[in-house]
N, CA and C atoms as an extended XYZ file, in Angstrom:
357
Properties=species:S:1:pos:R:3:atomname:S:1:resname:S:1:resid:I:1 pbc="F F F"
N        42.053      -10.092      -13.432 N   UNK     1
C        42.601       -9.892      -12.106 CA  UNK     1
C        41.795       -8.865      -11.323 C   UNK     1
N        40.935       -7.541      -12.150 N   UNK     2
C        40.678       -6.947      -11.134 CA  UNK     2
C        39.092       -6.945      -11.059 C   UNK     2
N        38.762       -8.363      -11.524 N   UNK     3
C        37.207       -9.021      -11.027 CA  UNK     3
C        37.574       -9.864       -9.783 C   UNK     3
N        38.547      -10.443       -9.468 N   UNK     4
C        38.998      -10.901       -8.605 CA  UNK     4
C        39.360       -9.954       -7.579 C   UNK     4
N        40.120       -9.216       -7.533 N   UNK     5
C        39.703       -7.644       -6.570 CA  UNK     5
C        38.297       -7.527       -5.776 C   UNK     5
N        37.568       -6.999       -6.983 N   UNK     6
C        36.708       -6.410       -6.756 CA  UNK     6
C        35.661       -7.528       -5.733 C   UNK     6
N        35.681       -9.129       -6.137 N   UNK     7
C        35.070       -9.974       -5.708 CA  UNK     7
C        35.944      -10.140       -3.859 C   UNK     7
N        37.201      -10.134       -4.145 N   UNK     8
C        37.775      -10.302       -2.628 CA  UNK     8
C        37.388       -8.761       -1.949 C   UNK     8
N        37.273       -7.837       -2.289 N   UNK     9
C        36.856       -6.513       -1.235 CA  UNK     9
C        35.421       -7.095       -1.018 C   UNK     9
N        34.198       -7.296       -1.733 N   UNK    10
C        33.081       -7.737       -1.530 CA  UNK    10
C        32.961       -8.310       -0.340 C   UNK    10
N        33.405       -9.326       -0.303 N   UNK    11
C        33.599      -10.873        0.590 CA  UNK    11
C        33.955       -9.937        1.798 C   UNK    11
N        34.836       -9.367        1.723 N   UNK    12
C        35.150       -8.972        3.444 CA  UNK    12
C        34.588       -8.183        3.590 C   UNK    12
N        33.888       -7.115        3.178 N   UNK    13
C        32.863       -6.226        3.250 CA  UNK    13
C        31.569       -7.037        3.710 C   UNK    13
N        31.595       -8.017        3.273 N   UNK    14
C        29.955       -8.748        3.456 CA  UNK    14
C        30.543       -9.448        4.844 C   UNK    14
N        31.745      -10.124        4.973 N   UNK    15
C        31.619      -11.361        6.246 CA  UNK    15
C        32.234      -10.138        7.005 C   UNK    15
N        32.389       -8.630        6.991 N   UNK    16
C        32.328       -7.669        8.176 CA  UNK    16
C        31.271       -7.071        8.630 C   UNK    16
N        30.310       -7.150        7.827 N   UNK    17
C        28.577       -6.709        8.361 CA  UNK    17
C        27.602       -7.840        9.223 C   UNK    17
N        28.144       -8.967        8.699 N   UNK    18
C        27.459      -10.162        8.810 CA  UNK    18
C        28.144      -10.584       10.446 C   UNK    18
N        29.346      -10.277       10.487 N   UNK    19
C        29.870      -10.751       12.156 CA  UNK    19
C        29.721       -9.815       12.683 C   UNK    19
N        29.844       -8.345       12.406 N   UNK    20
C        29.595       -7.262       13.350 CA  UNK    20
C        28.229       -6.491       13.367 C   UNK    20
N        27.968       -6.555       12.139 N   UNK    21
C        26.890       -5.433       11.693 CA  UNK    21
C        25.523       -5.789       11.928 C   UNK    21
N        24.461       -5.632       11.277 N   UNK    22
C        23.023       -6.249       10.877 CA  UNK    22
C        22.844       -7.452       10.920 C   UNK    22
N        23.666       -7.957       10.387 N   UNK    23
C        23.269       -9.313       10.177 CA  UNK    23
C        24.010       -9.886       11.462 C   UNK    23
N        24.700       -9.507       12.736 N   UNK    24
C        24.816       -9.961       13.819 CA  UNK    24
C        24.218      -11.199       14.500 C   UNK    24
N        22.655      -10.370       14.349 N   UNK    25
C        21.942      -11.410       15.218 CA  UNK    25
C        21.450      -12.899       14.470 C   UNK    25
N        21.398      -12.479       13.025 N   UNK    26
C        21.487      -13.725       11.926 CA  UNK    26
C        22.455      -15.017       12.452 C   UNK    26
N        23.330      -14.293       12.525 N   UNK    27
C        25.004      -15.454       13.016 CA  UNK    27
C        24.949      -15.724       14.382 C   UNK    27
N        24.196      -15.169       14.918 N   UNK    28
C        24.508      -15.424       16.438 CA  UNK    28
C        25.565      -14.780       16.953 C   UNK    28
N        25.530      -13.658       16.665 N   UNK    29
C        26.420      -12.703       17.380 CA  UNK    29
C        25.756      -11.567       17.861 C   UNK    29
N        26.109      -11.013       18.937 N   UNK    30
C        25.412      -10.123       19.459 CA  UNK    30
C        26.245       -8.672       19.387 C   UNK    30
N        25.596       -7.734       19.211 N   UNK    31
C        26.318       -6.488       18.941 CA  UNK    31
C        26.607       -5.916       20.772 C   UNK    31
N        26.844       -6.500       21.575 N   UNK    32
C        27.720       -6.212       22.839 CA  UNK    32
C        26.699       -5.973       23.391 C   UNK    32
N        25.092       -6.168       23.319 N   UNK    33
C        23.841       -5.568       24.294 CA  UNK    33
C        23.556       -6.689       25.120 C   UNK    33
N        22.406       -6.945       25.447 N   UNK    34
C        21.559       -7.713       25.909 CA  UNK    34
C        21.756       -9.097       24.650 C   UNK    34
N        21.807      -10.284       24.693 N   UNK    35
C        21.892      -10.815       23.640 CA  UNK    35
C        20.364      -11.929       23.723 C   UNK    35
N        19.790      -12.223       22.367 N   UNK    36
C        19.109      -12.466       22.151 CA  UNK    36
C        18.998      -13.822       22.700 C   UNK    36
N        19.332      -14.907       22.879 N   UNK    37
C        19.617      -16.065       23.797 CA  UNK    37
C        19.466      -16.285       24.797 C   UNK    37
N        19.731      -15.190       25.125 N   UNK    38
C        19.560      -14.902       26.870 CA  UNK    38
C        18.253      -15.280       27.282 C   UNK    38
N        17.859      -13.934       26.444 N   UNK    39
C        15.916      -14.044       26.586 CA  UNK    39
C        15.102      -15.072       26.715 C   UNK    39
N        15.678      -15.829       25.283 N   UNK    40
C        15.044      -16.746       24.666 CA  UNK    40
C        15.390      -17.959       26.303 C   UNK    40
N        16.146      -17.727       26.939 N   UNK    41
C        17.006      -19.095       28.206 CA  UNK    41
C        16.301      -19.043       28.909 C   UNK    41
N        15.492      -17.670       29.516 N   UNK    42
C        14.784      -17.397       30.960 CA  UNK    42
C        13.856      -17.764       30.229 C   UNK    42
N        13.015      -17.195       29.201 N   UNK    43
C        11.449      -17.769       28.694 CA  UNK    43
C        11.291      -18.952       29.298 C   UNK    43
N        12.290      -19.786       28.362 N   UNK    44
C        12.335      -21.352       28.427 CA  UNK    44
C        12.150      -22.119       29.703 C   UNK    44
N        13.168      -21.481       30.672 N   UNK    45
C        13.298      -21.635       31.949 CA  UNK    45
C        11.991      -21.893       33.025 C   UNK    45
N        11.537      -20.585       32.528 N   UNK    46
C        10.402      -19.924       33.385 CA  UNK    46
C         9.128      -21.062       32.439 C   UNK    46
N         9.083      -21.348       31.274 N   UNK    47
C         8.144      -21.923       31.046 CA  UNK    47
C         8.567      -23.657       31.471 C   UNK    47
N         9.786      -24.038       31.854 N   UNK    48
C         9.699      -25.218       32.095 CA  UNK    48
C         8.994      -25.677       34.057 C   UNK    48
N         9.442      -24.130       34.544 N   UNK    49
C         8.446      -24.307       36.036 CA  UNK    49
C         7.176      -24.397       35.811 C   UNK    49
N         6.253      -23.390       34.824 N   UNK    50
C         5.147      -23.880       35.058 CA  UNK    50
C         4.695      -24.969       34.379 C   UNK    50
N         4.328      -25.855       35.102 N   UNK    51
C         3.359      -27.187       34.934 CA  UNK    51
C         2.127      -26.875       34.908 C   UNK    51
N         1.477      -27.596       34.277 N   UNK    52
C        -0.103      -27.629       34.501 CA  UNK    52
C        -0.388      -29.322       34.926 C   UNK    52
N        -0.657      -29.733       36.214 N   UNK    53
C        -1.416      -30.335       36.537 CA  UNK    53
C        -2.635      -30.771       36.434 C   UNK    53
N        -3.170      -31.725       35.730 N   UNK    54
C        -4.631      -31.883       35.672 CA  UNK    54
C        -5.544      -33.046       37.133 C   UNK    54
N        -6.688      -32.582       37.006 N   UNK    55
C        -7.385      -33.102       38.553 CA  UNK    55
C        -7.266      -34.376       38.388 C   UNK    55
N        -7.611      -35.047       39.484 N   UNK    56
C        -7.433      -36.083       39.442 CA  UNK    56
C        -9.037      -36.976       39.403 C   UNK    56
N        -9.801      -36.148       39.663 N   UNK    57
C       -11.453      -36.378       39.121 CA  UNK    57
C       -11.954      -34.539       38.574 C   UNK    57
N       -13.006      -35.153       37.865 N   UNK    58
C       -13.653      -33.660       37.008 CA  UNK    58
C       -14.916      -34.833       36.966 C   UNK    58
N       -15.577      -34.157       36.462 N   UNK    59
C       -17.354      -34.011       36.282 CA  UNK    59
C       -17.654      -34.094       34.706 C   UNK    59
N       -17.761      -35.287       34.235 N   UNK    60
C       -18.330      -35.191       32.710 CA  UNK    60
C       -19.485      -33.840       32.386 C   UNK    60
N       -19.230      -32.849       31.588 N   UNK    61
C       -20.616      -32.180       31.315 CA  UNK    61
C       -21.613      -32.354       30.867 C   UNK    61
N       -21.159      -33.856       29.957 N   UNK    62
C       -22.818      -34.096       29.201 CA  UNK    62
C       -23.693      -34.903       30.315 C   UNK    62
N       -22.801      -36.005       30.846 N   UNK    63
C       -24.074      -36.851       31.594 CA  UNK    63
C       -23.543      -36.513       33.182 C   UNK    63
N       -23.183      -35.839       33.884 N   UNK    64
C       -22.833      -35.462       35.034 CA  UNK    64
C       -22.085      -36.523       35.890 C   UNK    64
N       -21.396      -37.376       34.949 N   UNK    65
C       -21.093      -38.757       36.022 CA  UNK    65
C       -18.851      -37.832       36.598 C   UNK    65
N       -18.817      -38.403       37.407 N   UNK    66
C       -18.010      -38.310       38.303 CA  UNK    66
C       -16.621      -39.356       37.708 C   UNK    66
N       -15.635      -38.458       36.559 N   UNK    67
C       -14.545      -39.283       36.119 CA  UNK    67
C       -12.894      -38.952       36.574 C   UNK    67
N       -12.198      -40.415       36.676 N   UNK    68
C       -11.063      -39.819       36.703 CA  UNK    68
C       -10.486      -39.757       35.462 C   UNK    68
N        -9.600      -38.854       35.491 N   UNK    69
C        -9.039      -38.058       34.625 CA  UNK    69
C        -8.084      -38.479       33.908 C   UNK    69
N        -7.309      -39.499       34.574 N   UNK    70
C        -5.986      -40.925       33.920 CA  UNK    70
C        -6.639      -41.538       32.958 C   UNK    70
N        -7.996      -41.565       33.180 N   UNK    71
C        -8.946      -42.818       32.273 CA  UNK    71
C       -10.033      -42.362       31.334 C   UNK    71
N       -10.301      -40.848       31.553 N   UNK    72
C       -11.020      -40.336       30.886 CA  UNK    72
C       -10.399      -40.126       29.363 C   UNK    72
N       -11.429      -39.820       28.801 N   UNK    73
C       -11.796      -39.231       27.336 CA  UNK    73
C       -11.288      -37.438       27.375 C   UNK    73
N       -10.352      -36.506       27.112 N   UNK    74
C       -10.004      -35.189       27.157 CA  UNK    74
C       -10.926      -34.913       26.037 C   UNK    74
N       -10.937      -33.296       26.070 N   UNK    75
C       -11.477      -32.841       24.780 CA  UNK    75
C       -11.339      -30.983       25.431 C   UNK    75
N       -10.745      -30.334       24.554 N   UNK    76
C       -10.245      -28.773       24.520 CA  UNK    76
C       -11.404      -28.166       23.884 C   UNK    76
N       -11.463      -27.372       24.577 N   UNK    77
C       -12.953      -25.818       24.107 CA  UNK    77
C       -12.565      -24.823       24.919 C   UNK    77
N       -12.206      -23.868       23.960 N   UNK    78
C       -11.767      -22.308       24.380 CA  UNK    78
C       -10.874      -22.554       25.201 C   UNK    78
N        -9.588      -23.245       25.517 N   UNK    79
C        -8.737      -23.105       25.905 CA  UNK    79
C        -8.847      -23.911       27.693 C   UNK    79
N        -9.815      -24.895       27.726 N   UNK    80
C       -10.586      -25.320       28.857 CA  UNK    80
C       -10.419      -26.884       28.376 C   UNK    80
N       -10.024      -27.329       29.305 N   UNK    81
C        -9.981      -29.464       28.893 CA  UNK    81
C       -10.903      -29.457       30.181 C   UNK    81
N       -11.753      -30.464       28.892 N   UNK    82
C       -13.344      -31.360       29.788 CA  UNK    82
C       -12.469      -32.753       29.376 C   UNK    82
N       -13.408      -33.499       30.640 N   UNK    83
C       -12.921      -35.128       30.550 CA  UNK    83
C       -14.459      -35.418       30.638 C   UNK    83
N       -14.408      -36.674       30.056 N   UNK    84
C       -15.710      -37.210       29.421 CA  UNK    84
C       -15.825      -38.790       30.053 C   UNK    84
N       -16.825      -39.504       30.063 N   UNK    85
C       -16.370      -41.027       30.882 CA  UNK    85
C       -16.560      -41.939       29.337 C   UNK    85
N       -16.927      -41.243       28.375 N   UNK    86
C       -16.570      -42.388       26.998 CA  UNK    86
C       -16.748      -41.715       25.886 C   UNK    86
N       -16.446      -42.357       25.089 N   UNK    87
C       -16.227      -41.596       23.398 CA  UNK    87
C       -17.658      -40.492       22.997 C   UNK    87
N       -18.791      -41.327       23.525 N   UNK    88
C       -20.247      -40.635       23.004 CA  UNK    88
C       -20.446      -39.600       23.816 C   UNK    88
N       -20.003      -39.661       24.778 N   UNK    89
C       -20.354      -38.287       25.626 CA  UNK    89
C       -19.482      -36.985       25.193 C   UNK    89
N       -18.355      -37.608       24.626 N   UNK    90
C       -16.971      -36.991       24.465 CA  UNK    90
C       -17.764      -35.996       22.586 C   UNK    90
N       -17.901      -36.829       22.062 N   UNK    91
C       -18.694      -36.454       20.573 CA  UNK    91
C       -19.560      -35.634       20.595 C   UNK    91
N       -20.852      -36.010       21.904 N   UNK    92
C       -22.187      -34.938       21.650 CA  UNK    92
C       -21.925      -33.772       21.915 C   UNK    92
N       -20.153      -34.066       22.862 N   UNK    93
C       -19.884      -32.198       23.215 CA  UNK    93
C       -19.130      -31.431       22.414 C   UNK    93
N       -18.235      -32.443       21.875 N   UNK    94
C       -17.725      -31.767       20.542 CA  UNK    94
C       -18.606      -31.257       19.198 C   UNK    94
N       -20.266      -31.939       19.138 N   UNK    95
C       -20.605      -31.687       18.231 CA  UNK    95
C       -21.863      -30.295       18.515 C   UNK    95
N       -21.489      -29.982       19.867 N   UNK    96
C       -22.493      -28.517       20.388 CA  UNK    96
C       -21.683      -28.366       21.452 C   UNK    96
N       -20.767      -27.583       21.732 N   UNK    97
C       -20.064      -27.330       23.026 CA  UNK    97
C       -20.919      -26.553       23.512 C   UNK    97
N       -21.753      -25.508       23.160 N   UNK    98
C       -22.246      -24.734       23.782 CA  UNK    98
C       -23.686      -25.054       24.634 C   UNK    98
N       -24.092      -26.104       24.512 N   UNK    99
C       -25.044      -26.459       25.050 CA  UNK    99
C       -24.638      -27.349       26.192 C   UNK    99
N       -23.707      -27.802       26.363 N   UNK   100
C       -22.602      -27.821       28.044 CA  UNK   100
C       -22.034      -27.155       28.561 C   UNK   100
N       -21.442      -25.590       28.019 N   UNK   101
C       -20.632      -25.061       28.428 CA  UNK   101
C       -20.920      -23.825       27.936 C   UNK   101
N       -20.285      -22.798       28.829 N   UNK   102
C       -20.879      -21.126       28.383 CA  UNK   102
C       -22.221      -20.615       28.919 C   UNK   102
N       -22.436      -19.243       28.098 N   UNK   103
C       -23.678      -18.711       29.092 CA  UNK   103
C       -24.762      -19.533       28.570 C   UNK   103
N       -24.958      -20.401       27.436 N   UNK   104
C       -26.024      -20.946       26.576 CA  UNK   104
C       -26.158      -22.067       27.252 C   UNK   104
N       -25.463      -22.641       28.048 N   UNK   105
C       -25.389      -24.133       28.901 CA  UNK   105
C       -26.596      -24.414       29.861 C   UNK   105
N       -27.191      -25.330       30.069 N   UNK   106
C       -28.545      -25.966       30.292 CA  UNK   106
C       -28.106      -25.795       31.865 C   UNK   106
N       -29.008      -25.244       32.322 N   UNK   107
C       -28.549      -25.019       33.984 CA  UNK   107
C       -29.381      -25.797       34.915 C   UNK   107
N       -29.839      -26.539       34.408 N   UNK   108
C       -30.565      -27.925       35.521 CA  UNK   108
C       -29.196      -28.628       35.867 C   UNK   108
N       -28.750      -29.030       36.818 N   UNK   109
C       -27.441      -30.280       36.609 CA  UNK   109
C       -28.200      -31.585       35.771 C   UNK   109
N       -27.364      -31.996       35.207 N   UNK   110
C       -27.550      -33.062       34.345 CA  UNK   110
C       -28.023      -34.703       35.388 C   UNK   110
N       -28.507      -35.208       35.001 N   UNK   111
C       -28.846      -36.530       35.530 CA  UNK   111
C       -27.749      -37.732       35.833 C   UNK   111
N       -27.486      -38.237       35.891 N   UNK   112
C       -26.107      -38.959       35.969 CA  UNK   112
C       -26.919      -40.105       35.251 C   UNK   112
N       -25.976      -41.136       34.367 N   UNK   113
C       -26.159      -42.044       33.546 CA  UNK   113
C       -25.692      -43.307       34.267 C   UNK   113
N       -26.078      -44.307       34.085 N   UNK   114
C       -25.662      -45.688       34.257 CA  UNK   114
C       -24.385      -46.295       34.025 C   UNK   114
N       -23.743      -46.876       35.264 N   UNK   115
C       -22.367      -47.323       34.416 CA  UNK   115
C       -22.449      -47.995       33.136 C   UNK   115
N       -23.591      -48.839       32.800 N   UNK   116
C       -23.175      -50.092       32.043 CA  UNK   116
C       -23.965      -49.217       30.560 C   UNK   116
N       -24.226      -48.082       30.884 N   UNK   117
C       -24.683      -47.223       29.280 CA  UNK   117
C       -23.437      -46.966       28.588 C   UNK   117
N       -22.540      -46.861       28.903 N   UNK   118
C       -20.934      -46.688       28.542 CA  UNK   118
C       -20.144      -47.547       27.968 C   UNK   118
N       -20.582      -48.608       27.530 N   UNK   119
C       -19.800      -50.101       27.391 CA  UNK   119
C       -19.056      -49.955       26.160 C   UNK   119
């Protein structure tokens, strides 16, 4: 009987720390401040206004041709989306970004390529 005691004082000792105490914010309870939800609502909020829009033409970097962007090839470097007008152009930049892009980037403008090199 008085393991059973000792086990029922436990229990309410533990589910009185756990709803009021430390472990508050565990349960989703807030100790009467600012509550953590809140925060987390405006973040959310505020990150659902900003959009990022992408152009509606961009400039391939490898062969300088003039693409739209619905139809293009994407590809991410340092936090920057290039559009590409086909898979091979899209590859040679993934496989040296830096020789399109950055201070190491070839500063002649590039030549523009043929539509029908793209097929």
């Amino acid at each position: 009987m008085n393991a059973l005691f000792y086990f029922l004082i436990w229990a309410v000792i533990i589910f009185v720390m756990m709803r009021f105490g430390c472990g508050a914010h565990v349960m989703g309870h807030g100790h009467g401040k600012a509550k953590h939800g809140d925060a987390n609502h405006s973040r959310q909020k505020n990150a659902e206004e900003l959009r990022w829009i992408p152009p509606t033409k961009d400039v391939d970097p490898v062969c300088g041709k003039t693409v739209s962007t619905d139809k293009a090839k994407p590809s991410v470097h340092d936090g920057s989306v290039y559009y590409f007008c086909s898979r091979e152009c899209r590859e040679r930049f993934e496989a040296a970004p830096e020789q399109y892009v950055g201070p190491g980037a070839k500063t002649e403008t590039p030549t523009p390529q043929l539509e029908d090199r793209h097929v």
